[in-house]
Residue, then its C-alpha position, 0 to 999 in steps of 0.5 A: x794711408x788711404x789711396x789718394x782719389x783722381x777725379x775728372x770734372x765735367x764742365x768749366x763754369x762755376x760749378x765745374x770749377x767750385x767741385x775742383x777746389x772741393x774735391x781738392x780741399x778733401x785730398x783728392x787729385x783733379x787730374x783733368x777737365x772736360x768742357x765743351x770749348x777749347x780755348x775756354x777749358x784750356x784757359x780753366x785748367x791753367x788757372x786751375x793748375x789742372x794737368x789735362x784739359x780736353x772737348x772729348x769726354x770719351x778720350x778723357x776718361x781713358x786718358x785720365x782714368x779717374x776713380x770719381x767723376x764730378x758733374x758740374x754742367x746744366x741737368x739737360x746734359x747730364x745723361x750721356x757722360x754719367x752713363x759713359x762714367x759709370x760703365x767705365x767703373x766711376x764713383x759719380x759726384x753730380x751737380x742738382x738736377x740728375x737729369x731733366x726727366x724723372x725717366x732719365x733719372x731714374x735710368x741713372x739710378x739704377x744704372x749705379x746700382x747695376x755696377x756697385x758704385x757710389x754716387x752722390x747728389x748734391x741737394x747739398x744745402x742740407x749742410x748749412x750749419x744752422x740747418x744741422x744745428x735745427x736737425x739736432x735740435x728736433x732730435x733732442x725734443x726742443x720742440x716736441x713733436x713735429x707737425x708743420x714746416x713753412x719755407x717761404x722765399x722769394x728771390x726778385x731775379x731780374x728778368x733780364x738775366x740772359x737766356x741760357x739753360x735756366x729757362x728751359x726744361x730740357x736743359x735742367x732750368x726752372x726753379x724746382x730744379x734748381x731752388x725747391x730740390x735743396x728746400x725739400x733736402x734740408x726739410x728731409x735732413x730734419x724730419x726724416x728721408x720718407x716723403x709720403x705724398x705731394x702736390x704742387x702748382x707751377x707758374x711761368x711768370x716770366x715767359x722770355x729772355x733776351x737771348x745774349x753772347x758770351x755767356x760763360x759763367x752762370x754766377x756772373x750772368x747778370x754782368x750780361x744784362x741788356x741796359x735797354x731791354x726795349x731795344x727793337x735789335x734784341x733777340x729772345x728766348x722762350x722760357x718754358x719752365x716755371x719760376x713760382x711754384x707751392x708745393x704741399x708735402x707729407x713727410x714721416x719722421x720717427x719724431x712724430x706719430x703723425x706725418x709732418x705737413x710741409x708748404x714751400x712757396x718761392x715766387x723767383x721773380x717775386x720781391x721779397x717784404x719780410x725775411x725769407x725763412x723756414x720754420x718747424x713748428x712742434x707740439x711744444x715749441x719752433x725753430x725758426x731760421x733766417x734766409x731761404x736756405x737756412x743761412x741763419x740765426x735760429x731762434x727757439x720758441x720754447x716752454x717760456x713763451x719767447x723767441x730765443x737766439x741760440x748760437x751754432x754749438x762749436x763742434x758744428x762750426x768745427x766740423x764745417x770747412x772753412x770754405x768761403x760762400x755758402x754753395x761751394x762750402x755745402x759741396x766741399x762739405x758733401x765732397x768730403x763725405x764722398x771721398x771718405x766713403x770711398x776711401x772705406x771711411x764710415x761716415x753718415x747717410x748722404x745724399x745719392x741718386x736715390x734720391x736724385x732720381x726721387x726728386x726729379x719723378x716728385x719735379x714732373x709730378x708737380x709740373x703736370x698741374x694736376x691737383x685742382x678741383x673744379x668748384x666753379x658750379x658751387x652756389 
């Protein structure tokens, strides 16, 4: 029998808690949790039943000394505790973005190397059931080659959603981080992992927030929302990230001669008309799948001309764990993943600060604005 895995979590908010239900649903025992304030990790672990609740990172991984560490707060703050984890000798599950600098990222990338340990990033929409159902059906040639892959969303967030770590960069906000790294996964899980080159243009159309107390919770921040948000008491934050990105990219995939051309387009504070959506288009048919992140139905365009419903084959439903709500299921999914590797089971290809490390160098790439040609002396 397979040792049983002890794992420290790093944060008390919705995804501190969401990685320790996972972490558990994989057989793996939370032995304690670290937050930044007393009364509300002490509170967290009891409701968790987790034994050891603690402010002190340092002291936590001496006292409880985990074989994984799971990374559940804001990308800004990231850095220091996976840097202490891994020099303790920790196998790292951490939460999207790495960090808030392709520089920093990359840091922590090769640090795991350096001391041999597995690491984990979770980009983790990659395992909505209907996005493995589309990465199988492009393997067996339902639609010929791939040429051409369209993700269009478009969230209508309220901009009164309380200032937080959302909206700035060093804290790991802006929607790249945080909507385009599980697009730019799911297309890779499809296609292939070799992205070739990209562009993109960023817009901040938010511009600030109303700043708010008692912000916990990042899934129940819009409890918070001011009613009045002309009140003249009212104290803002400044954004300084993006919530509208496009971005082009070129993906080589071993089911095409030619590199496949990817769009995404999110408008964050946009409104929505039609369905969001994400299409790949074949030399001889499409796979179209409802919602931004691939929620579903799949429909098939085929040989006959038509759009077609194809249900989930059941050994995919089978193999999906049967976790409520698509985020924390697509972590229970890669959690489970991780702690088999560790425990020597074989198991597919996942996601890790390879590619944490990669996304984050494409991220400040795209947010230098740099790909526009001036044409304005064209006649």
């Amino acid at each position: 029998m397979s040792k049983q895995i002890k794992v420290l979590i790093c944060g008390t908010g919705f995804a501190g808690q969401g990685h320790a239900e996972a972490f558990r649903y994989a057989s793996a025992e939370v032995v304690g949790i670290v937050g930044r304030t007393e009364s509300v990790v002490q509170k967290v672990a009891e409701d968790l039943a987790i034994p050891y609740a603690s402010t002190d990172w340092k002291q936590a991984l001496i006292d409880c000394q985990p074989d994984v560490v799971s990374i559940a707060t804001p990308g800004g703050s990231h850095l220091a505790p996976i840097k202490q984890a891994i020099e303790f000798g920790c196998h790292v599950f951490c939460d999207k973005p790495l960090a808030e600098s392709g520089e920093t990222a990359k840091e922590l990338y090769q640090l795991s190397i350096s001391k041999d340990l597995k690491t984990a990033f979770a980009a983790s929409f990659r395992y909505m059931p209907e996005v493995m159902h589309a990465k199988r059906l492009v393997a067996e040639g339902a639609i010929g080659e791939p040429l051409e892959v369209e993700c269009i969303s478009h969230f209508n967030l309220e901009r009164g959603i309380p200032f937080g770590w959302s909206h700035r960069k060093e804290d790991g906000g802006g929607r790249l981080n945080n909507n385009f790294t599980h697009k730019l996964s799911i297309v890779t899980s499809v296609l292939g992992e070799r992205i070739l080159s990209i562009m993109g243009e960023v817009r901040d159309d938010l511009g600030k927030a109303p700043i708010v107390e008692g912000v916990h919770n990042f899934k129940t921040r819009r409890e918070l929302i001011p009613e009045d948000l002309t009140d003249l008491s009212l104290k803002w934050g400044e954004s300084n990230v993006e919530w509208t990105y496009t971005v082009l990219a070129k993906i080589e995939s071993e089911f095409a001669k030619k590199p496949v051309s990817v769009m995404f387009k999110h408008g964050g504070l946009n409104p929505r008309f039609n369905e969001d959506h994400i299409v790949f288009y074949g030399s001889k048919g499409a796979i179209y799948i409802k919602g931004h992140y691939g929620s579903g139905p799949l429909y098939l365009y085929g040989g006959d001309n038509e759009w077609q419903e194809i249900p989930l084959p059941e050994e995919i439903a089978a193999d999906v764990p049967d976790i409520e709500g698509d985020t924390e299921r697509n972590w229970t999914y890669l959690i489970r993943e991780l702690v088999r590797d560790i425990q020597g089971v074989p198991v597919a290809p996942y996601q890790t600060f390879k590619e944490g490390s990669q996304y984050q160098q494409l991220i400040d790439l795209i947010r230098k604005n740099e790909n526009w040609m001036d044409v304005s002396h064209l006649r």
